[in-house]
C-alpha positions as a Markdown table, in Angstrom:
| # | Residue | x | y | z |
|---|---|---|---|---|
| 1 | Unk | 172.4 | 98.6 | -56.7 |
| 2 | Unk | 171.0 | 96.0 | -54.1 |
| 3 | Unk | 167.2 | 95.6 | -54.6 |
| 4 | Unk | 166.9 | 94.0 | -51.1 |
| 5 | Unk | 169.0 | 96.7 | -49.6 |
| 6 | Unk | 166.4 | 98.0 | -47.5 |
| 7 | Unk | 166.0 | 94.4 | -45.6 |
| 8 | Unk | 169.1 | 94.8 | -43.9 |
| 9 | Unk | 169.0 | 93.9 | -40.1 |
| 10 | Unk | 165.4 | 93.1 | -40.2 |
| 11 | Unk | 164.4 | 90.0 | -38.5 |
| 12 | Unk | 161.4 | 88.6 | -40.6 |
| 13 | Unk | 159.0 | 86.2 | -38.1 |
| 14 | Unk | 156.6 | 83.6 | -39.6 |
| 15 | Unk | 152.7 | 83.6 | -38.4 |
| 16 | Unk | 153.6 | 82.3 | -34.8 |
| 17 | Unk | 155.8 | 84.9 | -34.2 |
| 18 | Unk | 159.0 | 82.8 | -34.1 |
| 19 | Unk | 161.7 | 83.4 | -36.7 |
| 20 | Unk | 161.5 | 83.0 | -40.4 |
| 21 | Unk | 163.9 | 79.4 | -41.8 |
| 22 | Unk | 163.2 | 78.9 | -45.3 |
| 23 | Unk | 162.8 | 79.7 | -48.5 |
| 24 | Unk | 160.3 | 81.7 | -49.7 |
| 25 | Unk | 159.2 | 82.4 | -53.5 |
| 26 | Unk | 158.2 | 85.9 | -54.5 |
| 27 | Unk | 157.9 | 88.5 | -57.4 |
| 28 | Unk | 160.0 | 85.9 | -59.5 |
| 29 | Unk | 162.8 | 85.5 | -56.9 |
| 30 | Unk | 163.4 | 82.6 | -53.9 |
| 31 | Unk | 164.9 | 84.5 | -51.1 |
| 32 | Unk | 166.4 | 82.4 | -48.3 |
| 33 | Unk | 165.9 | 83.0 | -44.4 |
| 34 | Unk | 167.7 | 81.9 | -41.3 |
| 35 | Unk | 166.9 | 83.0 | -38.0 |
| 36 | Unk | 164.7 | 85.3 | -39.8 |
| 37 | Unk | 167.5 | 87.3 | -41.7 |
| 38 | Unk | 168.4 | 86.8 | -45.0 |
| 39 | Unk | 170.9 | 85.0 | -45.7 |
| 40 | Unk | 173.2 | 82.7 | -47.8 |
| 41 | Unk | 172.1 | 78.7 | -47.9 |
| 42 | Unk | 174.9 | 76.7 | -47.2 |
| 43 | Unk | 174.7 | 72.9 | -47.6 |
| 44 | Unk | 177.2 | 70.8 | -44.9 |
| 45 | Unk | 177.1 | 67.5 | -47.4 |
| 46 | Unk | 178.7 | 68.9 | -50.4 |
| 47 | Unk | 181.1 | 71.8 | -48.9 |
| 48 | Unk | 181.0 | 74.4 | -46.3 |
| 49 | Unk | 182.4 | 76.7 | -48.6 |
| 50 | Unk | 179.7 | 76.1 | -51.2 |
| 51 | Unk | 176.0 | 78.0 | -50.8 |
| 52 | Unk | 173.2 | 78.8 | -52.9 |
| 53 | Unk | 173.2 | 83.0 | -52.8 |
| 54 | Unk | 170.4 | 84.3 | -50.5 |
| 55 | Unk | 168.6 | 85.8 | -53.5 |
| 56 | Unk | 168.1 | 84.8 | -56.7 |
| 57 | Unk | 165.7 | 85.9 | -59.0 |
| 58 | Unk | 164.6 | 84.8 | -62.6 |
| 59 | Unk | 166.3 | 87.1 | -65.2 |
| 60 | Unk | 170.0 | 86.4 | -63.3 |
| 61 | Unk | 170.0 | 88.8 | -60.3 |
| 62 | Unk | 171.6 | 87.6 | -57.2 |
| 63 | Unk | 172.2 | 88.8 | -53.8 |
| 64 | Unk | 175.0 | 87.2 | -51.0 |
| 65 | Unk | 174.1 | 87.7 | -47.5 |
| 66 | Unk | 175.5 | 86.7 | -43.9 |
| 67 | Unk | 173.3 | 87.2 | -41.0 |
| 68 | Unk | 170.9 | 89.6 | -42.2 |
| 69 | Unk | 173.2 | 91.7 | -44.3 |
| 70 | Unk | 175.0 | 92.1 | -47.9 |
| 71 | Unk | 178.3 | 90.3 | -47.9 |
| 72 | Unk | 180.1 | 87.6 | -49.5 |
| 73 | Unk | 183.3 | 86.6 | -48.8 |
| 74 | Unk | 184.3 | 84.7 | -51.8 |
| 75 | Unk | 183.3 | 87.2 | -54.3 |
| 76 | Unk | 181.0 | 89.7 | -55.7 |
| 77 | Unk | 178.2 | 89.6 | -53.3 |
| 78 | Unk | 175.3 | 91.1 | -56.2 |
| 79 | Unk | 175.6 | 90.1 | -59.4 |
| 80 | Unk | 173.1 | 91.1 | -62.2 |
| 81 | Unk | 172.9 | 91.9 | -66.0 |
| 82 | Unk | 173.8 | 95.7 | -65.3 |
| 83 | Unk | 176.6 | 94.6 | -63.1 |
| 84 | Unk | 178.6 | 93.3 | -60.3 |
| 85 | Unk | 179.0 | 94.9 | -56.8 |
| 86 | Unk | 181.4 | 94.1 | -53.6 |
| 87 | Unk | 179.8 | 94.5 | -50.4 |
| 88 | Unk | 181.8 | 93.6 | -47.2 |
| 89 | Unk | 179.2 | 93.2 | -43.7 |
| 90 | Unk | 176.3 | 95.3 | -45.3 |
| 91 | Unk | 178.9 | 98.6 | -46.9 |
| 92 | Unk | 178.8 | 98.9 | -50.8 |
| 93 | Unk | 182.3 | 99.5 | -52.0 |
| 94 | Unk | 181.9 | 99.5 | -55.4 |
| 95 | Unk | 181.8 | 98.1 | -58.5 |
| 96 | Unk | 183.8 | 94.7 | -58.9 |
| 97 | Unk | 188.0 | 95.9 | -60.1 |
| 98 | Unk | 187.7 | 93.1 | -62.1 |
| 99 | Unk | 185.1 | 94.2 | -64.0 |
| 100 | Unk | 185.8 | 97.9 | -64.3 |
């Protein structure tokens, strides 16, 4: 199950009050903000399609996002040792049919 779950639709602001856009390194994982949401980090010079998950932690957990919530539209949106899960706009929906 989602360890970030619980960060769904929260807005995260920086020291100033304005809106959290970076990275940020914690408890062995570099989670990835935008507009203080989590969320996938896409980079416009190699492919739009192409992003680095929004979480991704040291022993191989990761975590798709989109605008604050769990999704991923090209695949399993949290993949991790136990397991891979599909999530569509912030809804589990199982475990991956591929996998089963």
């Amino acid at each position: 199950m989602s360890r970030f779950e619980k960060f769904q639709n929260i807005q995260v602001l920086n020291a100033d009050n304005e809106p959290l856009n970076k990275q940020i390194f914690i408890h062995d994982c570099i989670i990835n903000f935008e507009n203080g949401f989590i969320s996938d980090w896409y980079n416009e010079s190699v492919d739009e399609e192409a992003s680095c998950p929004a979480v991704s932690c040291i022993d191989g957990y990761s975590e798709h996002w989109e605008n604050g919530v769990i999704d991923n539209k090209n695949g399993p949106a949290v993949s991790s040792p136990d397991g891979i899960e599909v999530w569509e706009n912030g809804k589990y929906l199982g475990v991956a049919s591929f996998y089963k």
